[in-house]
C-alpha positions in Angstrom: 20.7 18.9 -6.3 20.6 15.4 -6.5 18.1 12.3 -6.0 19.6 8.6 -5.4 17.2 5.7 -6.0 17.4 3.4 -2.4 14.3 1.5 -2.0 11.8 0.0 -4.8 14.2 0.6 -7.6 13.4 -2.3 -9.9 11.5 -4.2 -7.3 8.2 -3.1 -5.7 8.8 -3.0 -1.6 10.9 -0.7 0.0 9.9 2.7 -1.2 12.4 5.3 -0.3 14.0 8.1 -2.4 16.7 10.7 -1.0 16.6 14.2 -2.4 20.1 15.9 -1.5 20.0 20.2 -2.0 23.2 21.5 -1.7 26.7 20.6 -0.8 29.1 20.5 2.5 28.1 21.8 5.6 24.8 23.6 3.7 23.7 19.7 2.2 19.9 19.5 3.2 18.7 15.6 3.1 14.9 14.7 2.6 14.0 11.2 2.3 10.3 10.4 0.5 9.0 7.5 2.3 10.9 5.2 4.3 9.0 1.9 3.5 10.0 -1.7 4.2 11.0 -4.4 2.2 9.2 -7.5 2.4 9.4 -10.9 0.3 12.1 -13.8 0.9 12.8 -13.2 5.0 16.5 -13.6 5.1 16.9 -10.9 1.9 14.4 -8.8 3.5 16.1 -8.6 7.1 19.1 -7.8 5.9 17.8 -5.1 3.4 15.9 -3.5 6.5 18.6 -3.4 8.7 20.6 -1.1 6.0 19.7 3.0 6.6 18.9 4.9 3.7 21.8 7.6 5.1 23.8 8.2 8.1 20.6 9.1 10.4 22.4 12.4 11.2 21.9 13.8 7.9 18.3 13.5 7.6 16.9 16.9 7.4 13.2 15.5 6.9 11.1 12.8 5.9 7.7 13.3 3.2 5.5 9.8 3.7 3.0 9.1 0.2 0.9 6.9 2.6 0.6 4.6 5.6 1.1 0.9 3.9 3.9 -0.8 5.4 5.8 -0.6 1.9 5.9 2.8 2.5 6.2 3.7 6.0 7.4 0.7 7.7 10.9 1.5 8.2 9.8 5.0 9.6 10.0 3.6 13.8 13.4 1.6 12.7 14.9 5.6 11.8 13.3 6.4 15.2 14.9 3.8 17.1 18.3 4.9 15.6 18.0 8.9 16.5 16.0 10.4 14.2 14.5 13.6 15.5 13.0 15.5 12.8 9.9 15.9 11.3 7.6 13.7 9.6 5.4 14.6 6.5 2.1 13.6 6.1 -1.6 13.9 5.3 -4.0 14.1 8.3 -5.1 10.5 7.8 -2.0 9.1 6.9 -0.9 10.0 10.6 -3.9 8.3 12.0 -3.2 5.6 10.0 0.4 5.0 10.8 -1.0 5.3 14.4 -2.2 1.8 14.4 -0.1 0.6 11.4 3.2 1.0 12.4 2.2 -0.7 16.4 0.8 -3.9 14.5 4.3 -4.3 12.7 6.2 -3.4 15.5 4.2 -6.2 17.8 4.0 -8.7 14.8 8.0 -8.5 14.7 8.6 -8.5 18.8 5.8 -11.9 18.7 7.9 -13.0 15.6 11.6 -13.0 17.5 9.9 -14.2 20.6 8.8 -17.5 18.4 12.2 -18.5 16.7 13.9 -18.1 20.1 11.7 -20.1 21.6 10.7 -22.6 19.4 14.0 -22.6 17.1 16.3 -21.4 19.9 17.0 -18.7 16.9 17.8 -15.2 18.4 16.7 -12.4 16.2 15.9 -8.9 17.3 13.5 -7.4 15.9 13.9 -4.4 13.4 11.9 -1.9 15.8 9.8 -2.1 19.4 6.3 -1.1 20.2 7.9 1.8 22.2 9.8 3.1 19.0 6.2 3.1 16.7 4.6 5.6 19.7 8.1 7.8 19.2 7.6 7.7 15.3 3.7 8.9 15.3 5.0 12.0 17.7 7.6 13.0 14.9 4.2 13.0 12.6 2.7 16.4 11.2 -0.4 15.8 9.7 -1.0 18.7 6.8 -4.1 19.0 4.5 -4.1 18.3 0.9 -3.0 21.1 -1.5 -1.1 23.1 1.2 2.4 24.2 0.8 4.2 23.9 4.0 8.2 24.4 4.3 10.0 21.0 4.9 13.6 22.5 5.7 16.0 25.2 4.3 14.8 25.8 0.6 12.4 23.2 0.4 8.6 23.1 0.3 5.8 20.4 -0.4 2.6 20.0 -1.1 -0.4 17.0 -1.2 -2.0 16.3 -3.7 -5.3 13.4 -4.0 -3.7 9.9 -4.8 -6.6 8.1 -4.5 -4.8 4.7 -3.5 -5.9 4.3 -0.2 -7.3 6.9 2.5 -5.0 10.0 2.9 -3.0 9.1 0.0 -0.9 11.7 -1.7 1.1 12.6 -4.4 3.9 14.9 -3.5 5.2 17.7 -4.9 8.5 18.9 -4.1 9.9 22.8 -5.2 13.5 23.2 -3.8 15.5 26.7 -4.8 18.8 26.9 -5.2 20.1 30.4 -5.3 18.1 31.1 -8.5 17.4 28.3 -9.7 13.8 26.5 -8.8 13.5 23.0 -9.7 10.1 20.6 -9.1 9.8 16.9 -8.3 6.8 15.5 -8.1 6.9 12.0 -6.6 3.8 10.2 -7.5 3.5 7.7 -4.6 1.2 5.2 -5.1 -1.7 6.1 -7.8 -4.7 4.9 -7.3 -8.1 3.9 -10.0 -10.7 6.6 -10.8 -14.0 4.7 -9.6 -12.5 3.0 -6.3 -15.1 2.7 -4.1 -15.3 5.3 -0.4 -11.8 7.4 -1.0 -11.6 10.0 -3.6 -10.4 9.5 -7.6 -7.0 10.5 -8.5 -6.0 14.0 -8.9 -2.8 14.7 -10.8 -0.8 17.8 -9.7 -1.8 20.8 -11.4 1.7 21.9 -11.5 4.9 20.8 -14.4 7.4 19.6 -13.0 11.0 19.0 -14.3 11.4 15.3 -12.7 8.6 12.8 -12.0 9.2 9.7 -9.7 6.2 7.4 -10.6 5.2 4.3 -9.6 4.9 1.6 -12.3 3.2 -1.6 -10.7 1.0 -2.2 -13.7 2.5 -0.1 -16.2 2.0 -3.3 -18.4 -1.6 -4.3 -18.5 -4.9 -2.6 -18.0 -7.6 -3.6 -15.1 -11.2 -4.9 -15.7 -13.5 -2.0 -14.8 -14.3 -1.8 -11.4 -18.2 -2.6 -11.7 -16.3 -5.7 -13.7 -15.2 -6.4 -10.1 -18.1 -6.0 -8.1 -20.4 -8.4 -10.5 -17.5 -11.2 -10.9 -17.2 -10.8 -6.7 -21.4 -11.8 -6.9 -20.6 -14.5 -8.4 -17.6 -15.6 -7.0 -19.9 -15.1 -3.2 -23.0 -17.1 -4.8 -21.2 -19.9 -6.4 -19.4 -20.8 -3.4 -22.3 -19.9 -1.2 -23.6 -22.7 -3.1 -21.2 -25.7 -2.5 -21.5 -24.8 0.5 -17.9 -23.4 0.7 -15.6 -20.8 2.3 -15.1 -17.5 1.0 -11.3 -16.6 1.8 -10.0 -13.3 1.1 -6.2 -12.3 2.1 -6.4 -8.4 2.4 -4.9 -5.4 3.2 -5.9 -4.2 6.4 -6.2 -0.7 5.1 -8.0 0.4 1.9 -9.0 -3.1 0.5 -10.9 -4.2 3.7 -12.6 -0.8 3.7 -13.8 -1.3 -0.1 -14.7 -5.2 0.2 -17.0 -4.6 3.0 -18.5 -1.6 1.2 -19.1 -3.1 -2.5 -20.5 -6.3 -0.3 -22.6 -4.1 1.7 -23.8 -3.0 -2.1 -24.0 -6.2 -3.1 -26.5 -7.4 -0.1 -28.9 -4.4 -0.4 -29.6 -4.9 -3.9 -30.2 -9.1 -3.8 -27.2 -9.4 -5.6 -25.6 -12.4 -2.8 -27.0 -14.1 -0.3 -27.4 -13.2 3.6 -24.6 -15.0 5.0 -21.9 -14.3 7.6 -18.9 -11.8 6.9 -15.7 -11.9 9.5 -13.2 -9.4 9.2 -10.6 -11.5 11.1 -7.8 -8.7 12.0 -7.8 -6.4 14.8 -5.8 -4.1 12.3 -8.7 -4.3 9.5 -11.0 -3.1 12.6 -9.3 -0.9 13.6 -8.1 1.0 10.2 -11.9 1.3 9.7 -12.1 3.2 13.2 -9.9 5.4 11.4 -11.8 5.7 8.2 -14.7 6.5 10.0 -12.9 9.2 11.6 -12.2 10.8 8.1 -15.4 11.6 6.1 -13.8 14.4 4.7 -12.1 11.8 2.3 -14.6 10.3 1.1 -15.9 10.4 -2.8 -19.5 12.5 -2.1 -20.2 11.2 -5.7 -21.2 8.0 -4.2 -24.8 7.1 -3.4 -24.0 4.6 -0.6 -21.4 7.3 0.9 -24.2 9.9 0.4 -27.3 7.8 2.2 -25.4 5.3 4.5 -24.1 6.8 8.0 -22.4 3.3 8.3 -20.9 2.0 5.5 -19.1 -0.6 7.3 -21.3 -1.7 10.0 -24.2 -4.0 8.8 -25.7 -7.2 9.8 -24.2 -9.9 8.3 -20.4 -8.0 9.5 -19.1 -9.1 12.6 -15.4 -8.1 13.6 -13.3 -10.6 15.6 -10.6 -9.5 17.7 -8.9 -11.9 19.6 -7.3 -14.9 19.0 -10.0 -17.5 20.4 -12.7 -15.8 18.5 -10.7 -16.2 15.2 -10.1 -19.8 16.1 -14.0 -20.7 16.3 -14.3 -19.9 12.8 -12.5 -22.9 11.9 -14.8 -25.0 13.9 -18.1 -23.5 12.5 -19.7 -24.9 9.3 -21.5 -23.7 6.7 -21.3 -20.5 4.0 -18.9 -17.2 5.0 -16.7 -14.6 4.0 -13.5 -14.2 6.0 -11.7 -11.3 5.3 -8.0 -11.1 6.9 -4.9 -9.4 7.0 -2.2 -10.0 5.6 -2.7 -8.9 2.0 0.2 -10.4 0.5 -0.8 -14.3 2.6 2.8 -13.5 4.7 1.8 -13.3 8.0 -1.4 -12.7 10.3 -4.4 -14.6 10.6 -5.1 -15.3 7.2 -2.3 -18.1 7.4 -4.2 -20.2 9.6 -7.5 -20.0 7.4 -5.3 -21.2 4.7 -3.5 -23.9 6.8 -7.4 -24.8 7.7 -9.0 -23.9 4.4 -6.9 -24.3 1.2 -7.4 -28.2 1.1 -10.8 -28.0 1.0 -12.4 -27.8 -2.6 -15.9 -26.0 -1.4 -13.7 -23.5 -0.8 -12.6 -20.5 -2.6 -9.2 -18.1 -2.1 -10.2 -14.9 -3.7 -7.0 -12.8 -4.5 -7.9 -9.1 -4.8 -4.7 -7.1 -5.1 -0.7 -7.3 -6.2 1.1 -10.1 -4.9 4.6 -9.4 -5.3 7.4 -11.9 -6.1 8.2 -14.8 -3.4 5.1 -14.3 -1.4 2.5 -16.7 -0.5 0.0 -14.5 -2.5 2.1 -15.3 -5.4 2.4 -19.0 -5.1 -1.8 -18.7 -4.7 -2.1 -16.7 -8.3 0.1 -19.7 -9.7 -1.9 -22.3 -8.3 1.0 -24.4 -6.6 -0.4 -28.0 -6.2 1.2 -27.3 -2.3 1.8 -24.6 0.0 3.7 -24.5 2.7 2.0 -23.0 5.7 3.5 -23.4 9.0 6.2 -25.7 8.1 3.8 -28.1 6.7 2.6 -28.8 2.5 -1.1 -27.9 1.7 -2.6 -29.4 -0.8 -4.3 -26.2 -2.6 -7.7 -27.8 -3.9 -9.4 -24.6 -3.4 -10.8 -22.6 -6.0 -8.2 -19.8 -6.7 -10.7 -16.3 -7.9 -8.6 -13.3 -8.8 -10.1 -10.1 -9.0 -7.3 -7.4 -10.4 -10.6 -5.2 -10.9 -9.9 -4.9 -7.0 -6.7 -3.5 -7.4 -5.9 -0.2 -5.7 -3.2 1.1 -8.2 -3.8 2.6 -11.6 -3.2 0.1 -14.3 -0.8 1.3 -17.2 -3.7 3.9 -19.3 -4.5 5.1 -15.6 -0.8 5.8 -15.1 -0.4 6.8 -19.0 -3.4 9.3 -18.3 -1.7 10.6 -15.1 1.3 11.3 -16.8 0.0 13.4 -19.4 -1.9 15.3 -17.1 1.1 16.5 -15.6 2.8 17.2 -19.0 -0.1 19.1 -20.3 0.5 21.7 -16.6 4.2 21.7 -17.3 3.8 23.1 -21.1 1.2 25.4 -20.1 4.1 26.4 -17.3 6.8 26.2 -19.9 9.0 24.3 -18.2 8.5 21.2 -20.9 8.4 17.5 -20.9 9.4 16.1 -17.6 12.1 13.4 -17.4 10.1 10.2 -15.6 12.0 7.6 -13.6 10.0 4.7 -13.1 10.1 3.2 -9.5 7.6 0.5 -7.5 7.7 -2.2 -10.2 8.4 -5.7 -11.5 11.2 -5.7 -14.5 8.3 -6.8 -17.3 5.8 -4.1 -15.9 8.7 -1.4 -16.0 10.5 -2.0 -19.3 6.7 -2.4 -21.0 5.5 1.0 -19.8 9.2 2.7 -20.4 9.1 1.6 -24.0 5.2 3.0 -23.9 6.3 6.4 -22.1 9.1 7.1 -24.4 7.1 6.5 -27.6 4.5 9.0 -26.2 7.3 11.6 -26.0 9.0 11.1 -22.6 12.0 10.9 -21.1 12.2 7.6 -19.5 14.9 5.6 -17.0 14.3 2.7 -14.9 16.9 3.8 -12.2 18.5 0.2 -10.2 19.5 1.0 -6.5 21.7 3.0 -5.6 21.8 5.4 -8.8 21.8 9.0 -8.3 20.9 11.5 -10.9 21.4 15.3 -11.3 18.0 17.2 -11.1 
């Protein structure tokens, strides 16, 4: 039994792990998450393209969650053959539904501009016609269910909280008589989030623990932090008269944004002025989470009284192009909100183009930008930024709000860890070994050094390194 390290190994895109039971003709191969890479385009193309194993050997495939980090490559194993089964939770399905079609159309639109605007011929990665394949390979299971997975293999979900229908998973695979557990963390989300539940580690040991790591070397501002520095940021460029611009993820940050501004307006905390949620994926992922009570945090008063926590008056959801375009020629205070989260593609870009000159205005970053993004080159305050082929001044206010941040910060993940340790010595089977995955170098070798001071065993597997389970 066997796991290799393929995608987010010392980096932070790309999630994919490969758990191999067996040997010869008997070999059973389970992938957890099949996620794409994303950051410098010609590395990231090429990175894509490469399968995680011959598609043939793929017994299974267990999906943490529906971002496109995570699941994006899941049509591309489609498109090649792939037949079998895909893991998830009930609203992880749902939300690959719509997920997985907006990458797939943003790539065909994409190799339809370079050939004809840079007479560049590029195909894309996967078709529209491949993401409808994918969601019928999906089997939506509820949280804290075993189900079997293939020959000598079961799983089960456990609460993430990261974004709706977010898991942890863990993994039991038997071999003859010997019964080994992985538990693969996913992506680990903050206790106090607004909408979707708070964490819940596994109550189970395990003997290995793949965990995420994307701020296992800092510690967030609190989360009501967040909402009060958000006033602020919404009053103060209210103000001046200024733009409000907010590059987020369609799924999860949206949702919360909208919420804690919903919050916001009914206590007189920020003005009445106009929100746009400029992304027909943002609209339609809350469709979905509208569709999945059940997941929501019942501790929360707003989730409690409000039948529509996302529909208020000053929201108004744009969904085609020419009504995204008229906010650019309308004046005065707003909030846009728009897809994507990292500032790499989607509408955001031409706010940005429009907005970033413009120093009324103010770019409000609320969640990981990872290395060689346009989110990145935001947090650093480039004097320029090159949008379209052409160099933006950035005279924008630049706001960022890690309090925003939908992954635990490093006592969250410290916490989460122990947790699990605590299950495993009540289990006797010990202190698991921890390979830290989904992270920048600093982030990783901070927490490691933390980890193995607090008693663990600790690697920082690079890709492509296989270890004995």
């Amino acid at each position: 039994m066997q796991i290799e390290f393929f995608g987010a190994a010392q980096e932070v895109t790309g999630s994919c792990h490969i758990l191999r039971v067996g040997s010869g003709s008997t070999q059973r191969t389970v992938l957890l998450d099949c996620g794409m890479f994303q950051g410098k385009r010609s590395e990231s193309r090429e990175k894509n393209k490469r399968l995680p194993v011959p598609i043939d050997d793929i017994d299974a495939v267990i999906l943490s969650h529906a971002h496109i980090d995570h699941a994006g490559r899941l049509p591309y194993l489609v498109a090649r053959g792939y037949t079998g089964t895909i893991w998830a939770t009930a609203a992880t399905r749902d939300l690959c539904a719509i997920m997985l079609a907006d990458s797939a159309h943003i790539q065909e639109k994409d190799a339809e501009y370079l050939a004809r605007h840079r007479d560049e011929i590029i195909e894309p990665l996967y078709r529209m016609e491949d993401a409808t394949r994918t969601q019928e390979r999906m089997v939506g299971m509820p949280y804290n269910k075993w189900f079997d997975v293939t020959d000598g293999v079961r799983a089960r979900f456990t609460e993430a909280g990261h974004i709706l229908g977010s898991a942890s998973v863990v993994v039991e695979v038997r071999e003859g008589e010997r019964l080994k557990r992985i538990i693969f963390s996913g992506d680990i989300g903050r206790a106090g989030l607004p909408i979707i539940r708070d964490p819940a580690p596994p109550e189970d040991g395990a003997d290995v623990i793949i965990c995420e790591s994307t701020y296992g070397n800092r510690d967030h501002e609190s989360v009501e932090g967040a909402r009060d520095q958000l006033a602020k940021v919404v009053r103060d460029t209210a103000a001046r008269g200024g733009r409000i611009l907010i590059p987020a993820f369609a799924v999860g940050r949206t949702q919360e944004l909208v919420y804690d501004l919903h919050t916001l307006r009914r206590d007189g905390k920020i003005p009445e002025i106009p929100i746009y949620i400029d992304s027909p994926l943002a609209t339609n992922a809350t469709a979905v989470f509208a569709m999945h009570p059940e997941a929501y945090d019942q501790n929360e008063e707003l989730v409690r009284r409000s039948p529509n926590l996302f529909d208020f008056p000053m929201v108004s959801f744009t969904r085609d192009v020419s009504e995204s375009k008229r906010l650019n020629s309308m004046h005065g205070p707003m909030i846009i909100i728009a897809a994507s989260g990292m500032a790499e593609s989607g509408r955001i870009l031409h706010h940005l183009h429009y907005g970033a000159s413009d120093p009324r205005n103010t770019i409000l970053i609320v969640g990981f930008q990872a290395e060689h993004t346009l989110g990145r080159r935001i947090v650093e305050q480039r004097p320029t930024l090159r949008i379209f082929g052409d160099e933006v001044p950035l005279t924008a206010e630049v706001e960022v709000l890690n309090g925003y941040s939908a992954h635990a910060d490093r006592s969250g993940l410290l916490s989460w860890l122990r947790d699990v340790r605590r299950h495993g010595e009540r289990d006797g089977r010990g202190t698991p070994t921890v390979y830290l995955v989904h992270g920048e170098h600093s982030a990783q070798e901070a927490f490691a050094t933390q980890l193995r001071g607090d008693g663990f065993r600790t690697e920082i597997p690079a890709a492509g390194t296989v270890v004995p389970v």
